[in-house]
Biotite code that builds the C-alpha atoms (Angstrom):
import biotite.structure as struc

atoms = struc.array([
    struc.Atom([7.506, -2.624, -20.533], chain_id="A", res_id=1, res_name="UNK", atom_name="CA", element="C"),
    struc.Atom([6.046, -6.614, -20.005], chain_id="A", res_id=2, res_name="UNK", atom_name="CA", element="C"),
    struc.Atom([3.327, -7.244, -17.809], chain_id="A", res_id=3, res_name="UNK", atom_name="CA", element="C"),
    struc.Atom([2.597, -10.808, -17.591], chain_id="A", res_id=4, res_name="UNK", atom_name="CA", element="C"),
    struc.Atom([0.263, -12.888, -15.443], chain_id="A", res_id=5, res_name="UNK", atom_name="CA", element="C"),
    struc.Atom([1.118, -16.109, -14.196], chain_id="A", res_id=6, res_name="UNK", atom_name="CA", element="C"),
    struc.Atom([-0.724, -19.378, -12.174], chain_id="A", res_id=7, res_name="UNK", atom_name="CA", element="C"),
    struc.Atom([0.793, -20.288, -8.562], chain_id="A", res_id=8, res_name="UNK", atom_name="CA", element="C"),
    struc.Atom([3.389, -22.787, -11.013], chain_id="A", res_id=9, res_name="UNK", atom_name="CA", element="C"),
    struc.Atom([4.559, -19.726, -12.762], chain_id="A", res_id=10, res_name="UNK", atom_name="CA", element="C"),
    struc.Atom([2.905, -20.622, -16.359], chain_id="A", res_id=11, res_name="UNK", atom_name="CA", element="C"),
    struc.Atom([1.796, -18.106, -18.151], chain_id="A", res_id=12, res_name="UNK", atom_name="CA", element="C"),
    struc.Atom([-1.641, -17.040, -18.508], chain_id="A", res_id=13, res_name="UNK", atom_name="CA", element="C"),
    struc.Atom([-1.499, -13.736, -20.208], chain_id="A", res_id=14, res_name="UNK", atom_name="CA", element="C"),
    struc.Atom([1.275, -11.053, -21.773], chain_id="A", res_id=15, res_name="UNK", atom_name="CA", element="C"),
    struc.Atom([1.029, -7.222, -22.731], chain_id="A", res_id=16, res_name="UNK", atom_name="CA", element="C"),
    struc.Atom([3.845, -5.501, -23.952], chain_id="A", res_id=17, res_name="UNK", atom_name="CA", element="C"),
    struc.Atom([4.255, -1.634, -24.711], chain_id="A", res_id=18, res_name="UNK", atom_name="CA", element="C"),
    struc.Atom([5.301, 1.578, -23.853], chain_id="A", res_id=19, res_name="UNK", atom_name="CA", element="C"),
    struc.Atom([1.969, 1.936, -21.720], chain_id="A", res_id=20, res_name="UNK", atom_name="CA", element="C"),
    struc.Atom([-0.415, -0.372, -20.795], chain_id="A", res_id=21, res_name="UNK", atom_name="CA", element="C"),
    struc.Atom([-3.652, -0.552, -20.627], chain_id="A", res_id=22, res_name="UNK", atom_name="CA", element="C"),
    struc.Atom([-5.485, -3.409, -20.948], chain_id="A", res_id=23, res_name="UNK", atom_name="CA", element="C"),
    struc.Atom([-8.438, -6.079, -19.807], chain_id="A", res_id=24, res_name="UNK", atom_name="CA", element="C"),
    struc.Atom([-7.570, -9.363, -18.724], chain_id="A", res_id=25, res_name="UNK", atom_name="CA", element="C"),
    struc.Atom([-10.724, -11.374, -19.340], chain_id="A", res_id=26, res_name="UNK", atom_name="CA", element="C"),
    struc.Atom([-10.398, -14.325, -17.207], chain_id="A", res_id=27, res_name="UNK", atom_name="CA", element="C"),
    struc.Atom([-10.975, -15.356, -13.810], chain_id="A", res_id=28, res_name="UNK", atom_name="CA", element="C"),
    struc.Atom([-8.525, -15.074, -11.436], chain_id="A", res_id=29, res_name="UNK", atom_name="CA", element="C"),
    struc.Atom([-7.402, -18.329, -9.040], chain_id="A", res_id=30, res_name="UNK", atom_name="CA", element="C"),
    struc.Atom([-5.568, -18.919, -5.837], chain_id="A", res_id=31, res_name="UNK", atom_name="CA", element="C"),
    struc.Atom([-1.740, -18.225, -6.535], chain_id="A", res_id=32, res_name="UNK", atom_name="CA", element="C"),
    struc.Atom([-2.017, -15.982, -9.820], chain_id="A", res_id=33, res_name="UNK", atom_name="CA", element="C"),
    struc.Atom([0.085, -12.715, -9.485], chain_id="A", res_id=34, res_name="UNK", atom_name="CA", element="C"),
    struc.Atom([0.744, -10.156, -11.790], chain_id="A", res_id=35, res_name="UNK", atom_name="CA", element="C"),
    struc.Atom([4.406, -9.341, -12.506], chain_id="A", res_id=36, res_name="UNK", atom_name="CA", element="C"),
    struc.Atom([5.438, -6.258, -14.365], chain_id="A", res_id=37, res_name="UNK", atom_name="CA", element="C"),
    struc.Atom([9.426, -5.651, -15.320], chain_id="A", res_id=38, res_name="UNK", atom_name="CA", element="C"),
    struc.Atom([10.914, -3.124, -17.663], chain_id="A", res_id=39, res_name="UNK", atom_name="CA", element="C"),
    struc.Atom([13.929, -1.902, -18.641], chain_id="A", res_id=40, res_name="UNK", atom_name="CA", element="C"),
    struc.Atom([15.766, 1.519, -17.054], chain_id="A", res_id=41, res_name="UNK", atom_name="CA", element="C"),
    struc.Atom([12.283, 1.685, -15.597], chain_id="A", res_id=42, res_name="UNK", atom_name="CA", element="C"),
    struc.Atom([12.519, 2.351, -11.671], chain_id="A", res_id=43, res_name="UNK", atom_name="CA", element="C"),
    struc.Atom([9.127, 4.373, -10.823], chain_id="A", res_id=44, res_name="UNK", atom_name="CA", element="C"),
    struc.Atom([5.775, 2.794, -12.288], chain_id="A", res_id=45, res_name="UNK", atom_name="CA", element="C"),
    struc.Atom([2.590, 4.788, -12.390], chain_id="A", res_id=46, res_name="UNK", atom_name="CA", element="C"),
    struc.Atom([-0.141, 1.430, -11.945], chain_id="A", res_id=47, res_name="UNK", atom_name="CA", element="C"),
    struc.Atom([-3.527, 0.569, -10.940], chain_id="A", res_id=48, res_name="UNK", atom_name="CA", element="C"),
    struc.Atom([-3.992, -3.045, -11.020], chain_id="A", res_id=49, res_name="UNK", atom_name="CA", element="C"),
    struc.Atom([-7.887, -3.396, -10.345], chain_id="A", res_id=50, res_name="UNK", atom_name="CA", element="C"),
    struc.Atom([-10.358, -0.563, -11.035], chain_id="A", res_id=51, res_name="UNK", atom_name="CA", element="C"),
    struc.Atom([-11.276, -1.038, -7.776], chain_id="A", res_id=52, res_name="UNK", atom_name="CA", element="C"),
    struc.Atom([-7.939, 0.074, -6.001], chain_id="A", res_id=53, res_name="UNK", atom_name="CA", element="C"),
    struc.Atom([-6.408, 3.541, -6.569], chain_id="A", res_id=54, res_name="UNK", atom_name="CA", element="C"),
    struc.Atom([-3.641, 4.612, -9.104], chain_id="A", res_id=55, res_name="UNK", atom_name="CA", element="C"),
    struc.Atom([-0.253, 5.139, -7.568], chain_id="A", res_id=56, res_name="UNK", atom_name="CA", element="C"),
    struc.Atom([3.108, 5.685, -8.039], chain_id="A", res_id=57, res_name="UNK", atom_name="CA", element="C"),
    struc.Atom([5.542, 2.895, -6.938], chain_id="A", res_id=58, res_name="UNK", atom_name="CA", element="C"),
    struc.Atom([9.100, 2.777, -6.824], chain_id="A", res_id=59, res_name="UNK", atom_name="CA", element="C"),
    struc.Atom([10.926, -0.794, -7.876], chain_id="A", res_id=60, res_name="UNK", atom_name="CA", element="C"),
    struc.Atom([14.793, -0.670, -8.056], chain_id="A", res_id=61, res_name="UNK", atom_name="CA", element="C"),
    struc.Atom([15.207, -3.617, -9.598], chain_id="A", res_id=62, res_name="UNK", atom_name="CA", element="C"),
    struc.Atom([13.379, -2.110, -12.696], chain_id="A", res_id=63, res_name="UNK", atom_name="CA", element="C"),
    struc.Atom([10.675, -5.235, -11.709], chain_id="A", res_id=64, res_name="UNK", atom_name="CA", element="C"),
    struc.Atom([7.640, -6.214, -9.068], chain_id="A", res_id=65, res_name="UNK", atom_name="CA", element="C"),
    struc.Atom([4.853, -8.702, -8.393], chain_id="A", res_id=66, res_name="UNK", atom_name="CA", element="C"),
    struc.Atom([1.745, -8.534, -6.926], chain_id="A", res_id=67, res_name="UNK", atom_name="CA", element="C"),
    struc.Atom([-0.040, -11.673, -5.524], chain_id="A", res_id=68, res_name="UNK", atom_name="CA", element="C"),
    struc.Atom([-3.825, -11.675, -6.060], chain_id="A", res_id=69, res_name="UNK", atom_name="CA", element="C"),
    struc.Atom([-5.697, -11.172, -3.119], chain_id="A", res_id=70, res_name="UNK", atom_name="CA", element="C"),
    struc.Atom([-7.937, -14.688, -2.071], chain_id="A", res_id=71, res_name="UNK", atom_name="CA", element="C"),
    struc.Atom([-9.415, -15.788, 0.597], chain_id="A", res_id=72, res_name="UNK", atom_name="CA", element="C"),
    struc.Atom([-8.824, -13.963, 4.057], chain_id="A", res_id=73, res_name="UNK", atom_name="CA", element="C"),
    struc.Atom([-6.874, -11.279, 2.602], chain_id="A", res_id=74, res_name="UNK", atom_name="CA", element="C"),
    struc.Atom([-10.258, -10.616, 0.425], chain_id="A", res_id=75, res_name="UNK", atom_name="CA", element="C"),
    struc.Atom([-11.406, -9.333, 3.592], chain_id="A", res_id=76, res_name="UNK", atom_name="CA", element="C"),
    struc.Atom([-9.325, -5.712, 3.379], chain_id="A", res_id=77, res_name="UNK", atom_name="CA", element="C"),
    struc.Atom([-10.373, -5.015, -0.526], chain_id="A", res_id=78, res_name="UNK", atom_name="CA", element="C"),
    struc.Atom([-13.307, -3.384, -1.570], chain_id="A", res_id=79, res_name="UNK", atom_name="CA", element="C"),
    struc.Atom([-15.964, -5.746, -2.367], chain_id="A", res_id=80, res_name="UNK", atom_name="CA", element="C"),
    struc.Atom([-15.647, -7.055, -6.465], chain_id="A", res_id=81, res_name="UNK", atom_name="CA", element="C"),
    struc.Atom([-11.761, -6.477, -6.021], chain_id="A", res_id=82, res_name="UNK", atom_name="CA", element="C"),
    struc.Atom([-10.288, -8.809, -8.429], chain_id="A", res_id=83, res_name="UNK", atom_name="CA", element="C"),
    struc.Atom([-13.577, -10.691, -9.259], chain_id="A", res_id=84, res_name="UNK", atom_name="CA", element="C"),
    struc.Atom([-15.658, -11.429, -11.774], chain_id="A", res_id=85, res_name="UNK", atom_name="CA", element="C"),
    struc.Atom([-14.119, -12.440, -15.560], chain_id="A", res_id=86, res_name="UNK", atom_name="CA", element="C"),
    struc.Atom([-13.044, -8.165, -16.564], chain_id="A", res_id=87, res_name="UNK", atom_name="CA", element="C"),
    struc.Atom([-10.269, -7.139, -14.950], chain_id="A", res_id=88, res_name="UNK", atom_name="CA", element="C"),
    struc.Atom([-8.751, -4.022, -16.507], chain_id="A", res_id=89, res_name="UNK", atom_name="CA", element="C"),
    struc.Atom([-5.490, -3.374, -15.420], chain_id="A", res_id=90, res_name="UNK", atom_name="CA", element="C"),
    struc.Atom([-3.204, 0.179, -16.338], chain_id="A", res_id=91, res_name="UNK", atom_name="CA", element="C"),
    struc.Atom([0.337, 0.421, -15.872], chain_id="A", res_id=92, res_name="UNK", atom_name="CA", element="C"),
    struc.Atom([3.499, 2.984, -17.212], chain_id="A", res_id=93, res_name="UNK", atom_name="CA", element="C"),
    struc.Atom([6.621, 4.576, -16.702], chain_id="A", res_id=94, res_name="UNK", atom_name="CA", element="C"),
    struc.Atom([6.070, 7.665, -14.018], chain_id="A", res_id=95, res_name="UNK", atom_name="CA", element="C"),
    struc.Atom([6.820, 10.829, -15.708], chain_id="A", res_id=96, res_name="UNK", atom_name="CA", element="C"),
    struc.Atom([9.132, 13.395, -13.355], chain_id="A", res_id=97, res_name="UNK", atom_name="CA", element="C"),
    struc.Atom([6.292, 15.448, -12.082], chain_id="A", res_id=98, res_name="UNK", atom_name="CA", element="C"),
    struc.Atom([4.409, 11.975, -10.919], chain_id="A", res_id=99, res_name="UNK", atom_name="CA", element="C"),
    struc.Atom([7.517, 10.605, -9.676], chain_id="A", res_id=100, res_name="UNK", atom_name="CA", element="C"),
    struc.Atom([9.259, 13.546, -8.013], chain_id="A", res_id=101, res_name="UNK", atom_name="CA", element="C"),
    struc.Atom([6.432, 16.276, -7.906], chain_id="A", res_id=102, res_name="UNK", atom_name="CA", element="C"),
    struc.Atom([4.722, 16.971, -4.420], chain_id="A", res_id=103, res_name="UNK", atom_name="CA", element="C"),
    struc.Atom([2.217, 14.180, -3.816], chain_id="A", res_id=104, res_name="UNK", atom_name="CA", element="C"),
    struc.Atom([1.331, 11.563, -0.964], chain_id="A", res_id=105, res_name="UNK", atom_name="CA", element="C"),
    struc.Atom([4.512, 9.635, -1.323], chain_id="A", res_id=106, res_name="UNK", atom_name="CA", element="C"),
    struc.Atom([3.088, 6.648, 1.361], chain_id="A", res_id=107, res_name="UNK", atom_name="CA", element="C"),
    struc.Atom([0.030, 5.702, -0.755], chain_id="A", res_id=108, res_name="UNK", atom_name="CA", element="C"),
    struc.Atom([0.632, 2.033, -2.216], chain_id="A", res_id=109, res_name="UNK", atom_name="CA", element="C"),
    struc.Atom([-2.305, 0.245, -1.974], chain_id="A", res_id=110, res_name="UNK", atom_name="CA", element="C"),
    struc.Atom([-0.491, -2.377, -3.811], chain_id="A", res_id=111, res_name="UNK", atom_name="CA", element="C"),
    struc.Atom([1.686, -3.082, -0.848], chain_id="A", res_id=112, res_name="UNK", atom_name="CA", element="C"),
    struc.Atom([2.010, -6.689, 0.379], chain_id="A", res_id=113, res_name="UNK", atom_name="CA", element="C"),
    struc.Atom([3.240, -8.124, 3.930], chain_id="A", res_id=114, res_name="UNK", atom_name="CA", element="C"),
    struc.Atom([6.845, -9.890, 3.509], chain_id="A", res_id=115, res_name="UNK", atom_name="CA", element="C"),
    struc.Atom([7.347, -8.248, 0.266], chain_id="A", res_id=116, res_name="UNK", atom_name="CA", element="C"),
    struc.Atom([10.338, -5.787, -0.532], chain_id="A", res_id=117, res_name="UNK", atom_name="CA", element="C"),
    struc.Atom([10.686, -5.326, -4.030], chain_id="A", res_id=118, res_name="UNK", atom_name="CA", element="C"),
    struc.Atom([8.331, -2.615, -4.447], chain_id="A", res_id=119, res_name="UNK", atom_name="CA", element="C"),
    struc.Atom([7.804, 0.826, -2.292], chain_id="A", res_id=120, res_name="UNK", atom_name="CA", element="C"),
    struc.Atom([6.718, 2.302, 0.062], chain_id="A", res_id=121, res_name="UNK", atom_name="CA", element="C"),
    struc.Atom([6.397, -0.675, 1.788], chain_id="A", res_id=122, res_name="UNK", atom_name="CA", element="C"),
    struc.Atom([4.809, -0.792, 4.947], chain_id="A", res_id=123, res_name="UNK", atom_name="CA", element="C"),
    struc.Atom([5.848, -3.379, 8.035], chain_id="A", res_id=124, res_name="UNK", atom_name="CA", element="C"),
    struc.Atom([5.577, -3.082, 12.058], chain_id="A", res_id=125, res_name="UNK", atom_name="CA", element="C"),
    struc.Atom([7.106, -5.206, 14.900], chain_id="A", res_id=126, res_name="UNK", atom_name="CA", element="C"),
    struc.Atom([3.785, -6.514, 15.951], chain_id="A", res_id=127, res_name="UNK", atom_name="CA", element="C"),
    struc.Atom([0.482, -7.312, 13.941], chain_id="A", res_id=128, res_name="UNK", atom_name="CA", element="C"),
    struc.Atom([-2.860, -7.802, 16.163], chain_id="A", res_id=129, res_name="UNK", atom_name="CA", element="C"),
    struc.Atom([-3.282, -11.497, 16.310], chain_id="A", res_id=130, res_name="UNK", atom_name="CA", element="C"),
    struc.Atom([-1.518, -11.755, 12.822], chain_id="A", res_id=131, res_name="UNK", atom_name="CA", element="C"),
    struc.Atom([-4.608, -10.819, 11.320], chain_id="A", res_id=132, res_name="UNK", atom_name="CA", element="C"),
    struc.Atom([-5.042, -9.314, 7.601], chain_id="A", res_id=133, res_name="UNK", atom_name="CA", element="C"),
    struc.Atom([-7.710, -7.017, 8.848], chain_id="A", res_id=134, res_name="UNK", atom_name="CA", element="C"),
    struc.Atom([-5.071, -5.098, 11.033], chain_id="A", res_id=135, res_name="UNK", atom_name="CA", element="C"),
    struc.Atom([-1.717, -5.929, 8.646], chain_id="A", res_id=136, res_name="UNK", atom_name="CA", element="C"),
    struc.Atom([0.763, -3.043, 7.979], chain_id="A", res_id=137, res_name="UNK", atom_name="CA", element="C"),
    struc.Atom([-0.402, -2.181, 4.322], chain_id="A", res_id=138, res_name="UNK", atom_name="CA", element="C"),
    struc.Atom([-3.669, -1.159, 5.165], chain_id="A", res_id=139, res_name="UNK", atom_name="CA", element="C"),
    struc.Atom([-2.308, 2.138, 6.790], chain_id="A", res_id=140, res_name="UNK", atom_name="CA", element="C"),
    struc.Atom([-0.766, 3.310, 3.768], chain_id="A", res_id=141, res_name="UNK", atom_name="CA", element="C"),
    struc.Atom([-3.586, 2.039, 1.319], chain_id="A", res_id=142, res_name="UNK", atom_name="CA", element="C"),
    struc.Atom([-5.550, 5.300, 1.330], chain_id="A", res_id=143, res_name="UNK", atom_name="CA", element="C"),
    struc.Atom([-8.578, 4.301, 2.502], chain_id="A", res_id=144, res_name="UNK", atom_name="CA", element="C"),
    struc.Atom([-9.461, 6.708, 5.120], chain_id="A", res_id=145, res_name="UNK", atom_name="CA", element="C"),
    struc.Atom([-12.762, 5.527, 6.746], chain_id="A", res_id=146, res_name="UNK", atom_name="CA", element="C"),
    struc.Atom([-11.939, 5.060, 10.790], chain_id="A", res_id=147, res_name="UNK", atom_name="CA", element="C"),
    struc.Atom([-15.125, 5.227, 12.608], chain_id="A", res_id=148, res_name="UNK", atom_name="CA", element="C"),
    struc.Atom([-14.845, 1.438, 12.800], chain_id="A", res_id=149, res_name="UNK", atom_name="CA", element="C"),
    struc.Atom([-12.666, -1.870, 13.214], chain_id="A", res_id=150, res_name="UNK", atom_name="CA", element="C"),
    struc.Atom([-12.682, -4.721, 10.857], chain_id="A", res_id=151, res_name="UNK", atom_name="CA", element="C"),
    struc.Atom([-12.917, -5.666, 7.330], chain_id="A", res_id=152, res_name="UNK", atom_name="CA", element="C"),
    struc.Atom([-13.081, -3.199, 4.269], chain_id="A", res_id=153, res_name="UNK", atom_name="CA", element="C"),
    struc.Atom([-13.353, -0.175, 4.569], chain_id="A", res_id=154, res_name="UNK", atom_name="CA", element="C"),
    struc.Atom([-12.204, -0.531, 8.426], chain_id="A", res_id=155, res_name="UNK", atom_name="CA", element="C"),
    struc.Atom([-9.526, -1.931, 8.036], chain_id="A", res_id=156, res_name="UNK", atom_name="CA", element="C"),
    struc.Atom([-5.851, -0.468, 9.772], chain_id="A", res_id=157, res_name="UNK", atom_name="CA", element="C"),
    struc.Atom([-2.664, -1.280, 11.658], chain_id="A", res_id=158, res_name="UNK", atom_name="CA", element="C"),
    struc.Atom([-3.148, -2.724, 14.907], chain_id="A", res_id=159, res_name="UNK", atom_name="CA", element="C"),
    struc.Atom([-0.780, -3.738, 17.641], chain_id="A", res_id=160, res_name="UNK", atom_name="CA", element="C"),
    struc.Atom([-2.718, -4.009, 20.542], chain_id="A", res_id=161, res_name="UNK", atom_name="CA", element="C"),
    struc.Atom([-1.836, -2.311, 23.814], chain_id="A", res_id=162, res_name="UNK", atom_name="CA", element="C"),
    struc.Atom([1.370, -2.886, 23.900], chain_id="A", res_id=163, res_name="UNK", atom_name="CA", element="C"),
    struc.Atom([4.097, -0.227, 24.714], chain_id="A", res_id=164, res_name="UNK", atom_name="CA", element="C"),
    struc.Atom([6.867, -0.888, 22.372], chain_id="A", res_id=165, res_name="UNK", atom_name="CA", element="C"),
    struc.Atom([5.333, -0.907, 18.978], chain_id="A", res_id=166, res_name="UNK", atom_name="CA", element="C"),
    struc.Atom([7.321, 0.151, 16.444], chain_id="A", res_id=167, res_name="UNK", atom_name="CA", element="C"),
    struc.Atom([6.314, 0.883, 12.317], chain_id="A", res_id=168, res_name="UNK", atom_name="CA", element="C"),
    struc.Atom([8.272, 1.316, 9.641], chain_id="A", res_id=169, res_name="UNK", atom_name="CA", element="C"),
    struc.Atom([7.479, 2.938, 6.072], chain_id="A", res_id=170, res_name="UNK", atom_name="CA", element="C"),
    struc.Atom([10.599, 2.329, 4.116], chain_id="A", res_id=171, res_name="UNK", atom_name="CA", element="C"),
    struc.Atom([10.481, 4.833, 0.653], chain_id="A", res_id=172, res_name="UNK", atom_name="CA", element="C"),
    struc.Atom([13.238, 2.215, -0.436], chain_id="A", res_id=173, res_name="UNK", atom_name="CA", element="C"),
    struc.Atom([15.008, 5.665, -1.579], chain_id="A", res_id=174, res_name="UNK", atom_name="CA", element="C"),
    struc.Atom([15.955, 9.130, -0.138], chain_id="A", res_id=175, res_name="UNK", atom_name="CA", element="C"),
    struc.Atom([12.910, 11.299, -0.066], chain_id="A", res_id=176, res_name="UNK", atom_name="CA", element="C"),
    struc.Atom([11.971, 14.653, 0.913], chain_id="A", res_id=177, res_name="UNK", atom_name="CA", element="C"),
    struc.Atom([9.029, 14.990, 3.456], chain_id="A", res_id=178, res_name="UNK", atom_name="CA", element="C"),
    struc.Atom([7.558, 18.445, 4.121], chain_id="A", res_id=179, res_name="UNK", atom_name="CA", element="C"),
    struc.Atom([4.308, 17.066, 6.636], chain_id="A", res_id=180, res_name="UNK", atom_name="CA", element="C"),
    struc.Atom([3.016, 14.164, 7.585], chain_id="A", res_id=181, res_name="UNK", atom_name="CA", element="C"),
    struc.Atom([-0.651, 13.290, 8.009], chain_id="A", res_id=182, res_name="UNK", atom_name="CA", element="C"),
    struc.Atom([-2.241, 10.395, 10.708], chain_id="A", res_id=183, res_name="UNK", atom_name="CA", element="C"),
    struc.Atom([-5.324, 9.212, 10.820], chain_id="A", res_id=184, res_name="UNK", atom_name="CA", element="C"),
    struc.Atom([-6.182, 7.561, 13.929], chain_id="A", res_id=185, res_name="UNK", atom_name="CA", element="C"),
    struc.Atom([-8.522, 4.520, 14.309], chain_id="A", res_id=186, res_name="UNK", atom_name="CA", element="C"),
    struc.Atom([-11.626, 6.062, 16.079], chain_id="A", res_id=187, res_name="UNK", atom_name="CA", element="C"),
    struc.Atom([-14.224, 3.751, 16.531], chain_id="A", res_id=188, res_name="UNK", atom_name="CA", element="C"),
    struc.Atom([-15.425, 5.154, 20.062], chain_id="A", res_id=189, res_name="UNK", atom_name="CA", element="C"),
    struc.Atom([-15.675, 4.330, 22.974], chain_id="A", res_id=190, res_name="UNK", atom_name="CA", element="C"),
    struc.Atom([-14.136, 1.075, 21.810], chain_id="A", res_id=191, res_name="UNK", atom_name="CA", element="C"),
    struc.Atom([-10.993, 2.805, 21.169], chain_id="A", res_id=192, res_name="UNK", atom_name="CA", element="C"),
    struc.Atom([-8.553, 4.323, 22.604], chain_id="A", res_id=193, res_name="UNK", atom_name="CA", element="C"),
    struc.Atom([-6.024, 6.071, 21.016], chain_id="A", res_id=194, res_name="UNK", atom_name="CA", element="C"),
    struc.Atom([-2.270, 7.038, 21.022], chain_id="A", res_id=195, res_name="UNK", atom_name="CA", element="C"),
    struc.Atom([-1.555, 10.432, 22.587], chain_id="A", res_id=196, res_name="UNK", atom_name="CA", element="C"),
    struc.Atom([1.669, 10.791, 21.200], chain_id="A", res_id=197, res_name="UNK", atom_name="CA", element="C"),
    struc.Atom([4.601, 9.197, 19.034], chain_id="A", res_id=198, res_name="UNK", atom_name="CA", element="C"),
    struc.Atom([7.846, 9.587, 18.035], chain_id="A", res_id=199, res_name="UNK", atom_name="CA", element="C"),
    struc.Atom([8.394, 9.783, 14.453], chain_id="A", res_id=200, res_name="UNK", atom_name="CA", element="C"),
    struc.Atom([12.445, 8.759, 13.204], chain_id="A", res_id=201, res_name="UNK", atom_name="CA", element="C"),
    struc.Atom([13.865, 9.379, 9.874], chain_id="A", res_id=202, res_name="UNK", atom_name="CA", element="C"),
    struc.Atom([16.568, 7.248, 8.659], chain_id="A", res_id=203, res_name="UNK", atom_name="CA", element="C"),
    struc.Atom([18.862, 10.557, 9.013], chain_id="A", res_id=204, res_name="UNK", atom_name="CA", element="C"),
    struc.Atom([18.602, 10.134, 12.588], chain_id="A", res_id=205, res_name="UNK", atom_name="CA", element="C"),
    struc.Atom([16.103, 12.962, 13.429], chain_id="A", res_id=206, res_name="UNK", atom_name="CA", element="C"),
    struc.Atom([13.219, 12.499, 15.582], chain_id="A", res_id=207, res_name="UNK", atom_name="CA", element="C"),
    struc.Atom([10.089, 14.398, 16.092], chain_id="A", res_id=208, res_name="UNK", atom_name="CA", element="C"),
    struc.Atom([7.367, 14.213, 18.285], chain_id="A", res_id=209, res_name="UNK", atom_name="CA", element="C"),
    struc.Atom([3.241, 13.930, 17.574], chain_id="A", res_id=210, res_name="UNK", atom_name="CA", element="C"),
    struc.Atom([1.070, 14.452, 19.702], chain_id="A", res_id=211, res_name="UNK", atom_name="CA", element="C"),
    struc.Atom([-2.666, 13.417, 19.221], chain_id="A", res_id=212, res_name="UNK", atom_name="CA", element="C"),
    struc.Atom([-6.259, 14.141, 19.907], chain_id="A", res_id=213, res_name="UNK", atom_name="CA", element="C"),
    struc.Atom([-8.743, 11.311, 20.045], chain_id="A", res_id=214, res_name="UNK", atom_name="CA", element="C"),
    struc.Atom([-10.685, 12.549, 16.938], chain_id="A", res_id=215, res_name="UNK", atom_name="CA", element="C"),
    struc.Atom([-11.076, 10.786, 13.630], chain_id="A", res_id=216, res_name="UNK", atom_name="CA", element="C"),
    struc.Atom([-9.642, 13.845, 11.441], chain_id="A", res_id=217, res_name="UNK", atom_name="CA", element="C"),
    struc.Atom([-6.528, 13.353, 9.461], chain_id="A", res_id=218, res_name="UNK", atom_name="CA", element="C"),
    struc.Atom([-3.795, 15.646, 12.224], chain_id="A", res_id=219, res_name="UNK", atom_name="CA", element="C"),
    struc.Atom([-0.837, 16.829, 10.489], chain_id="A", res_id=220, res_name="UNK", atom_name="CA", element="C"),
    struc.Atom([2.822, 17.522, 12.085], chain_id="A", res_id=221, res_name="UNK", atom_name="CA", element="C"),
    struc.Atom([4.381, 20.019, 9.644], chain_id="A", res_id=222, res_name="UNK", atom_name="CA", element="C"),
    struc.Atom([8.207, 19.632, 9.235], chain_id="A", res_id=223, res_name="UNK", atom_name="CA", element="C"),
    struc.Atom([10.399, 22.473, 9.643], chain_id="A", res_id=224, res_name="UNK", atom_name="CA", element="C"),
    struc.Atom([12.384, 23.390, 6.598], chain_id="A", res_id=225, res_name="UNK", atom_name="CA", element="C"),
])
């Protein structure tokens, strides 16, 4: 397993190689630096890239992956400190098959990035509130949970306005098995409103209905076996 960090010209800045990795990159980091891990017959990577983001399991068929660092605007949906400062310890290695295939929350990838498909679940929608980072796709499925509010970190969600043909996509970029999904809707009242229902559709053509109560509690729609 390589994980190597390059500058927005693709020189490298820093290399770790090894079976697992976990290491400290002491440097600071600049507009157009990314971190790009590859491996070989390596498909699901256990990784958290900041301290301040959580550990997850992604899937990357190509046995490789990026991540683009975070400046500017898209600062805005981190935690405060994400990715600053000159100590930056980042963890990375092979899932085993119980963290790959055992029962977990198989949407959480706070590592996702808008446009990007190399690495799943990836999150994208048909419309994005004013095209803001504050309201992209990813921050639905980055497992922060706080709703009461709108915004920046830690309010940050998926938006689309009132609109009445929004559509959003997770795409596992491999079969899974779901037994329940869990939403948690944006409720910063009485500035919100909220969806009353949805229909979910799996790429095996089934759909199911949700329907929702305006109440910031995760509500679950159980799948039948």
């Amino acid at each position: 397993m390589k994980l190597r960090i390059l500058d927005k010209n693709n020189n490298e800045l820093f290399v770790k190689q090894g079976l697992k990795i976990d290491c400290t990159y002491e440097s600071e980091y600049s507009a157009g630096d990314k971190i790009y891990i590859s491996a070989n017959n390596c498909y699901f990577f256990k990784i958290q890239l900041d301290s301040a983001l959580k550990e997850t399991v992604v899937y990357a068929p190509s046995g490789s992956f990026e991540y683009r660092i975070p400046t500017e605007v898209l600062e805005r949906i981190y935690e405060e400190g994400a990715f600053a400062g000159t100590e930056h310890r980042i963890r990375v290695s092979e899932a085993t098959d119980e963290e790959a295939y055992g029962e977990r929350n198989i949407s959480l990838n706070p590592y996702d990035l808008q446009g990007q498909k190399r690495c799943y679940p990836h999150a994208y929608a048909n419309y994005v509130t004013r095209g803001e980072p504050c309201f992209f796709e990813r921050n639905a499925i980055d497992g922060v949970l706080e709703n009461k509010g709108h915004g920046n970190f830690p309010y940050h969600s998926w938006a689309g306005g009132a609109r009445d043909d929004l559509e959003y996509y997770v795409d596992f970029g491999t079969e899974v098995e779901v037994e329940k999904l869990v939403f948690y809707l944006r409720a910063d009242f009485p500035h919100d409103t909220y969806w009353k229902n949805i229909d979910i559709e799996f790429s095996d053509g089934e759909i199911v209905t949700a329907n929702f109560e305006g109440v910031a509690d995760g509500q679950e729609v159980v799948l039948k076996a």
